[in-house]
N, C-alpha and C positions, 0 to 999 in steps of 0.2 A: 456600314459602320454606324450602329445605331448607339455607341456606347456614348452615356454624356459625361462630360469630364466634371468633378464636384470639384468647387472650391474651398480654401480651408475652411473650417469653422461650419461646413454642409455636411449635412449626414446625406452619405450614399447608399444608393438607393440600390439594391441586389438584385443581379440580372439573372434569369434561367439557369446561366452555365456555372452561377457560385455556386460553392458547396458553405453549408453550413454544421459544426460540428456540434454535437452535442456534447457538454461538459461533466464527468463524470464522478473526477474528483473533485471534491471544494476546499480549499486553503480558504482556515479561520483565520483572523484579521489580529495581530497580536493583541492584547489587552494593554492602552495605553499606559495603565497603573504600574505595568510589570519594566514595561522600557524605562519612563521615568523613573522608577526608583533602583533603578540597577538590577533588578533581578531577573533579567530576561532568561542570563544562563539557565538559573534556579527552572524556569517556564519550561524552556529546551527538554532541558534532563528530566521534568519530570515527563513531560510530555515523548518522547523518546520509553521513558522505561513502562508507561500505560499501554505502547505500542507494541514492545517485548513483552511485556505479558502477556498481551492479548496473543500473538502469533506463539508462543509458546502451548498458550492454553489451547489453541488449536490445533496444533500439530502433535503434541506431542502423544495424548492417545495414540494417535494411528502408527506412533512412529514405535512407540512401544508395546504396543501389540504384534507387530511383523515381527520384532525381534523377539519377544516371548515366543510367539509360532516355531520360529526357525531354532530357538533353542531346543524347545519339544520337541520337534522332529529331529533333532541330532541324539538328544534322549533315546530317542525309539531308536535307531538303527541299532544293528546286534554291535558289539565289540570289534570283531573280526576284519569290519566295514571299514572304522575309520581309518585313516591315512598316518 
């Protein structure tokens, strides 16, 4: 039992068997300006729809080229085919 107990106010000191995790995402730190004057929501929202846009502007190529594909290909088949 080589573990040593820290007391409060003591930084502990990492044995072998910790794991340490690396941090991937980082949460910005609100802008004081934006709370005290009430406009946080305003910060929210817009912060929020920079998010949707960006995941729009990335997905949505791909998502609209499968479907063009898959139209084309229903183009092509003879009449007779479809259901």
């Amino acid at each position: 039992m080589d573990e040593k107990i820290s007391r409060p106010g003591e930084p502990r000191v990492l044995a072998e068997k910790d794991v340490v995790y690396d941090l991937v995402d980082v949460v910005e730190e609100p802008r004081i300006d934006a709370i005290v004057g009430g406009r946080l929501q305003d910060e929210i929202m817009k912060k929020v729809a920079e998010v949707a846009e960006r995941i729009a502007r990335e997905q949505f190529p791909g998502i609209a080229e499968r479907v063009i594909r898959e139209e084309i290909e229903n183009l092509k088949k003879p009449v007779d085919e479809e259901p």
